[in-house]
N, C-alpha and C positions, 0 to 999 in steps of 0.2 A: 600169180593170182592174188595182189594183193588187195587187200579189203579198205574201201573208203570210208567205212562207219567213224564217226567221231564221238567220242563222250559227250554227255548232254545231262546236264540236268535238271529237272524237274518240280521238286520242290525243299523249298529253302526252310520251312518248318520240320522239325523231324524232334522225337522224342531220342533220348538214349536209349532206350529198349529198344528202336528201331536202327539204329546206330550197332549198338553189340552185335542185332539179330545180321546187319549187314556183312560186321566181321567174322562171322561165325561163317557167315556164306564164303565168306573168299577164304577163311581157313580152310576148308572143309575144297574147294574148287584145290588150292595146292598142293594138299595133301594125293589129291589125284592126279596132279599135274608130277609130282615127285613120281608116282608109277610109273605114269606114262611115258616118262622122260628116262628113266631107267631099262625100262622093255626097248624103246626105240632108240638109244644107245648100245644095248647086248643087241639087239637085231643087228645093226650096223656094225657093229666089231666084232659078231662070228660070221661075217665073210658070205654068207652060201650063197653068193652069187657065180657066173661064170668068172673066169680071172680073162678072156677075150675081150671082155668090153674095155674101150678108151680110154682113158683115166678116170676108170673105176675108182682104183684105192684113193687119188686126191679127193675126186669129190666125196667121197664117200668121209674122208678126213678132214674136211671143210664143210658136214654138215654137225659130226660129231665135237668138232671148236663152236661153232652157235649154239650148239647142243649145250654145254659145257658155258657158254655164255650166259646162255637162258638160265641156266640151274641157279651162277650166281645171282644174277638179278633178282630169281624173282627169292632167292635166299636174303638178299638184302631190305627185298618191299617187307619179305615175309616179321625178318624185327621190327620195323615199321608198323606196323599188324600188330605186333604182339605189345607192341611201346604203347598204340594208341589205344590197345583192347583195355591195358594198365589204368592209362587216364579216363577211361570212360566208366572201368569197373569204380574207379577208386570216386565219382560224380553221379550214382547212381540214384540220386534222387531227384536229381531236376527230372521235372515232366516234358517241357518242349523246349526245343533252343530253339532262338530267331535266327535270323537269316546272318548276323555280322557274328553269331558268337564264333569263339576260340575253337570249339570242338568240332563245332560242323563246317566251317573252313577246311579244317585239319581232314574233318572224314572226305571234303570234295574235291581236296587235292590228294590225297589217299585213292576216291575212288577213281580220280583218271589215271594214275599211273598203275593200277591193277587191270584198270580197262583196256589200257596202251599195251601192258605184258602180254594179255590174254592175248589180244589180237595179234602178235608180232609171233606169239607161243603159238597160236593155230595157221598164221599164217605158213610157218616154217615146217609143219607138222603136212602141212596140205604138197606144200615143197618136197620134202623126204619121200611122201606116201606116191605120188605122182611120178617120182623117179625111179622108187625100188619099185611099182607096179610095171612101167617099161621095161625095169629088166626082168620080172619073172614071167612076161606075156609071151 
């Protein structure tokens, strides 16, 4: 079930206070995405499923490798995040950037590839939830 939605955006004026407030949002979405990612890896590696089904344990150990892929990834956007929260705190007096500046380039190629993770992270999660709900029906 994977999701055709593509990043898009909208408008090319943006002040830095609405730029922080952005980053704060997708701190704040990871920081949930770290739970999440944790519970449905221990879900997956305490087993309670039957041990009769097909190649259980593989797939089960090839959702917990994307699992473990996702972590990294979005561990590497997340410095990213944290590099660009840096240069925004540290410009906090501009009022509006236009559309060619430095920072808001930087936020709109920032915000697709958190928009890309999101989707690939929920797609994957809809994957997992879809196949441990077949085995406990």
């Amino acid at each position: 079930m994977e999701s055709n939605i593509v990043y898009k955006s909208f408008s090319k004026d943006k002040t830095i206070e609405e730029l922080l407030y952005n980053v704060s949002l997708w701190k704040s979405e990871y920081a949930f995405i770290n739970i999440e990612l944790a519970f449905i890896k221990r879900l997956i590696k305490a087993y309670p499923f039957s041990v009769t089904i097909p190649n259980l344990y593989e797939r089960l150990q090839l959702f917990i490798l994307e699992l473990d892929n996702l972590e990294q990834t979005k561990n590497d956007i997340l410095v990213q995040i944290n590099d660009y929260d840096k240069k925004l705190t540290e410009h906090k007096d501009a009022i509006t950037l236009n559309s060619g500046h430095l920072h808001l380039i930087e936020f709109e190629n920032l915000a697709e590839e958190v928009f890309i993770y999101i989707k690939h992270y929920k797609n994957l999660k809809i994957r997992i939830f879809e196949y441990i709900n077949g085995l406990i029906s």
